[in-house]
C-alpha positions in Angstrom: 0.0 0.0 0.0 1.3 3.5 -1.1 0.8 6.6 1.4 1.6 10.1 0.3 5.2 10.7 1.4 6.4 7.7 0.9 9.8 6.8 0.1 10.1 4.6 -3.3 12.0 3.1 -5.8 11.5 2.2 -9.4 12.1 -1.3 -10.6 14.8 -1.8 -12.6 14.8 -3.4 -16.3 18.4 -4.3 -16.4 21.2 -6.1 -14.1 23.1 -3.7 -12.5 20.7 -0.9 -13.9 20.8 2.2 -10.9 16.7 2.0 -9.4 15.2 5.7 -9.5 14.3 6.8 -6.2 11.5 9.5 -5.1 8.8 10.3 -3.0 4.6 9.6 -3.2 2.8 12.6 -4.1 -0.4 11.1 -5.1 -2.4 8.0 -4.8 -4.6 6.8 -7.8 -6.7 3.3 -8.1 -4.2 2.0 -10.6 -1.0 4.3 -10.3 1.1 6.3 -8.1 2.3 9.8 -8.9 6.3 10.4 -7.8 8.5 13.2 -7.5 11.0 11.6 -8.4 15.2 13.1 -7.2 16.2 14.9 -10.2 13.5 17.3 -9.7 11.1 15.0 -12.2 7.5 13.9 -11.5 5.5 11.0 -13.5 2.4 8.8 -12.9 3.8 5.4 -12.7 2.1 1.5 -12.2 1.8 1.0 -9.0 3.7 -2.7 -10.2 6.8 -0.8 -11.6 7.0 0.4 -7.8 8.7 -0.9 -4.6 8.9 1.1 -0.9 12.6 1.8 0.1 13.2 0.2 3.9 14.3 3.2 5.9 18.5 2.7 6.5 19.2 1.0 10.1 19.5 3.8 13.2 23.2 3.0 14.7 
């Protein structure tokens, strides 16, 4: 389940491919809106997406 604010990450279509990483700002039935780091924002399958695990506190 997708929640605005979010952290995500695009699934990649190649080995070794760099994943695109952004942030929820929209929720639709079938999609999920993402500003994306570079500044970019795009609707995007809510398949092609995966959430990023927060990194460990030390």
């Amino acid at each position: 389940m997708f929640k605005i604010g979010m952290r995500v990450e695009a699934i990649t279509q190649r080995v070794g491919q760099v994943p695109r990483r952004g942030t929820v700002v929209a929720v639709h039935p079938e999609s999920v809106e993402v500003s994306w780091e570079d500044g970019h924002t795009s609707v995007v399958s809510r398949q092609g997406l995966h959430p990023v695990k927060a990194a460990a506190k030390t």
